[in-house]
C-alpha positions as CSV (number, residue, x, y, z in Angstrom):
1,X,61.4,-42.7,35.0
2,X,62.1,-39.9,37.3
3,X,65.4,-38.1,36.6
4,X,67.0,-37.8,40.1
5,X,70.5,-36.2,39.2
6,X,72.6,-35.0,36.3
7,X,76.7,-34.8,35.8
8,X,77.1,-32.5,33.5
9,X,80.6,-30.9,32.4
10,X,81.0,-27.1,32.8
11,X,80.2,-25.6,29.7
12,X,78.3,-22.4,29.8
13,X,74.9,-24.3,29.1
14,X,75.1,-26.4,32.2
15,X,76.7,-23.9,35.1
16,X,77.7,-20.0,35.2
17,X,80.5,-20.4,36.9
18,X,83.7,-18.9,35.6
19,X,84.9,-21.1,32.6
20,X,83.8,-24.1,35.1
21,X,87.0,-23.3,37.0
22,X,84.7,-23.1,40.5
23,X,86.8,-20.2,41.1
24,X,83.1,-18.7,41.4
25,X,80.0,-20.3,42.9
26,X,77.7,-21.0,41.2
27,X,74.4,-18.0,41.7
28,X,71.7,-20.7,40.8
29,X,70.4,-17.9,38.1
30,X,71.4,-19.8,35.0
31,X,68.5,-20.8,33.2
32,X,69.7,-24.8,33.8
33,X,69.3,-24.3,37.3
34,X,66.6,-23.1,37.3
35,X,65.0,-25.4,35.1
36,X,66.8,-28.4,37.3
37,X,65.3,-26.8,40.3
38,X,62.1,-26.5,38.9
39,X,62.0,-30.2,38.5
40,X,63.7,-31.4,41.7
41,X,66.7,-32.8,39.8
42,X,70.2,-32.7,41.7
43,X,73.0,-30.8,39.5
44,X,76.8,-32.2,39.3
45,X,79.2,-31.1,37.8
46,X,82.1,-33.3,36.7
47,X,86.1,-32.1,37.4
48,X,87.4,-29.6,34.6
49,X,89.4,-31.3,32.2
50,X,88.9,-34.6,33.2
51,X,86.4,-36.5,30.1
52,X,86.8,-39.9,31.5
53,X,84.1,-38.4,34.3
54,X,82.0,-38.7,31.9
55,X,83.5,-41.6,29.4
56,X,80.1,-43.8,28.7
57,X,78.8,-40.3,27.1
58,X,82.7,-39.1,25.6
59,X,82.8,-42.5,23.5
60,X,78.9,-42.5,22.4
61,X,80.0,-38.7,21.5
62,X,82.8,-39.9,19.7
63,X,81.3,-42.9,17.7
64,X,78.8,-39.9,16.4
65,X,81.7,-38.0,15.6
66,X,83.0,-41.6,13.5
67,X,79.8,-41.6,12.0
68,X,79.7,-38.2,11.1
69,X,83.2,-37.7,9.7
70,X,82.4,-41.2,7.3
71,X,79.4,-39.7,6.0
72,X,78.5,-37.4,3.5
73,X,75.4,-35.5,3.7
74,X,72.7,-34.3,0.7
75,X,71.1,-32.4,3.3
76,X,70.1,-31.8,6.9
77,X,67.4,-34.1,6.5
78,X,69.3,-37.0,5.5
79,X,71.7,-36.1,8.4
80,X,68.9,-36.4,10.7
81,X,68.4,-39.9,9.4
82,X,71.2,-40.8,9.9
83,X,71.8,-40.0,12.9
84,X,67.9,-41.6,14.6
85,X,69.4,-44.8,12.7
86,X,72.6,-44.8,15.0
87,X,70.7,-44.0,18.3
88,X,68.5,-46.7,17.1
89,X,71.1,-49.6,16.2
90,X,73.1,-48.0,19.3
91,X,69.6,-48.7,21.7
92,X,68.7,-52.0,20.4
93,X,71.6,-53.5,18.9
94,X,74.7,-52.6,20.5
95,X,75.4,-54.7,24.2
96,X,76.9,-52.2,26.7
97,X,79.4,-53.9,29.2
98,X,78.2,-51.2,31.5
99,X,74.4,-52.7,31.5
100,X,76.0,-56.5,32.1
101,X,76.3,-57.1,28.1
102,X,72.5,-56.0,27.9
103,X,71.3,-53.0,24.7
104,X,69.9,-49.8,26.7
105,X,66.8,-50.7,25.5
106,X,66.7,-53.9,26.8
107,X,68.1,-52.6,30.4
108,X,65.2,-50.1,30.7
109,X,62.5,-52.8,29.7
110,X,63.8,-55.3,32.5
111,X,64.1,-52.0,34.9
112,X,60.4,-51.3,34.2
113,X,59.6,-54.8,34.9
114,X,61.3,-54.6,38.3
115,X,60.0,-51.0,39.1
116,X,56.9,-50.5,37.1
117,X,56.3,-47.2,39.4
118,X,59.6,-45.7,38.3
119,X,57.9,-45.3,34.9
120,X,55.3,-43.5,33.3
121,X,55.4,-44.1,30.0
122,X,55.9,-47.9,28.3
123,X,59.5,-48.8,27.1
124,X,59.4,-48.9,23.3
125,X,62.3,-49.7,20.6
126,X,61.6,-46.4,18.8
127,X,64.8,-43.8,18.0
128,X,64.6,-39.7,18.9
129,X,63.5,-37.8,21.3
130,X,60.6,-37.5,23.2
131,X,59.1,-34.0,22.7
132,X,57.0,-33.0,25.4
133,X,55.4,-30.1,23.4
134,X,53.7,-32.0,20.7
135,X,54.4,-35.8,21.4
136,X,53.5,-35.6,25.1
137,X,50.1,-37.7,25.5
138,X,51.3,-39.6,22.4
139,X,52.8,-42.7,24.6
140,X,50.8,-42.2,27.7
């Protein structure tokens, strides 16, 4: 799926504006612009000090933040774990009333059935990140 646009808040790894007050343009030298631009991706920025902008993303952030403050960790490893298992009940198992009651996994399979050209990869139910270093032909 082709990433058209982002809305990201104004921390210092999305904009180099001052403090994200837009007292300052933006120069278009950060290194996320230039990435963006790179790849054709439209950057927005949401208001400063308003998180329910970006709420879908402030309450998955939070429910880490649950998950996190509940656990106790051995080591970073076992953190890790714990955290793929969340995305991974939180993708398949948890109904979004944003996505009409669907999983996000489920929403993305139906999308690619609609739009098979918006995709290049199959949908699959696994957790983590796609690494496009050393797991890039790995889905193809």
């Amino acid at each position: 799926m082709r990433i058209a646009r982002v809305l990201t808040d104004n921390g210092r790894a999305f904009t180099d504006r001052l403090f994200g007050l837009r007292k300052r343009a933006a120069t278009g030298q950060h290194e996320f612009d230039l990435l963006r631009a790179e790849l054709g991706i439209e950057h927005r920025l949401a208001p400063p000090m308003r998180p329910q902008t970006n709420g879908m993303v402030e309450r998955f952030n939070g429910r880490i933040g649950d998950v996190l403050q509940s656990h106790r960790f051995q080591s970073g490893e076992d953190l890790e774990q714990t955290l793929l298992r969340y995305v991974d009940l939180y993708s398949t198992q948890f109904p979004q009333s944003a996505l009409k009651r669907q999983t996000p996994v489920a929403t993305l399979k139906d999308r690619q059935r609609q739009r098979p050209e918006l995709f290049r990869k199959r949908v699959y139910n696994l957790a983590g990140c796609d690494s496009y270093t050393d797991r890039k032909d790995s889905f193809a």
